[in-house]
N, C-alpha and C positions, 0 to 999 in steps of 0.2 A: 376307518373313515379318513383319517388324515392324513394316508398314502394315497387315496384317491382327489381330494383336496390338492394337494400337493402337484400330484401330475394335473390337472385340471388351470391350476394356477402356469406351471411350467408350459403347457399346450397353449395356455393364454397369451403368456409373455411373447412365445415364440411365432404366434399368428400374429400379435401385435408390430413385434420388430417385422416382420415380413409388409403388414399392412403399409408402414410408416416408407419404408423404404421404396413399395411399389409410389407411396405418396411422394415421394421426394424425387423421385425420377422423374415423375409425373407434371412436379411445377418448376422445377430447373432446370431440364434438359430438353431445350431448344434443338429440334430436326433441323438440318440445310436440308433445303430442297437441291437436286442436281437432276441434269439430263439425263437420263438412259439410253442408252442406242443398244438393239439387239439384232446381230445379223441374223436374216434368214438367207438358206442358201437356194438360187437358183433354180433348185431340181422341186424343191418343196411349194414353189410360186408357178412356173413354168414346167410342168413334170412329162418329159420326153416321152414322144408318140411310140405307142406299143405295138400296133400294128397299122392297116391300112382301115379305114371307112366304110362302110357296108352301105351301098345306096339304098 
C-alpha cells in the first residue's frame, strides 16, 4: 500500500503544480486586443461565370 500512496501523493503534486500554473496564467497575463485583417480573394466573393443562362 505505500507504493500506491506514494504515486497517488506524486499524481497529486503533479495535478497540483499544473492547476497552480493554468491559475497564474489565468490572473497575470493580460491579452492586447489587435485588429485582424484576412484577405479573401476575388474568385471566392465574385466566382467567374461558368457558362451562359438558360431562360
Amino acid at each position: 500500500m505505500p507504493t500506491l500512496f506514494r504515486f497517488l501523493v506524486v499524481c497529486a503534486v503533479i495535478a497540483g503544480a499544473i492547476y497552480g500554473a493554468m491559475w497564474a496564467l489565468v490572473t497575470f497575463v493580460e491579452p492586447q486586443p489587435r485588429d485582424v485583417t484576412i484577405r479573401i480573394p476575388s474568385d471566392r466573393v465574385n466566382p467567374p461565370s461558368t457558362g451562359t443562362i438558360k431562360p
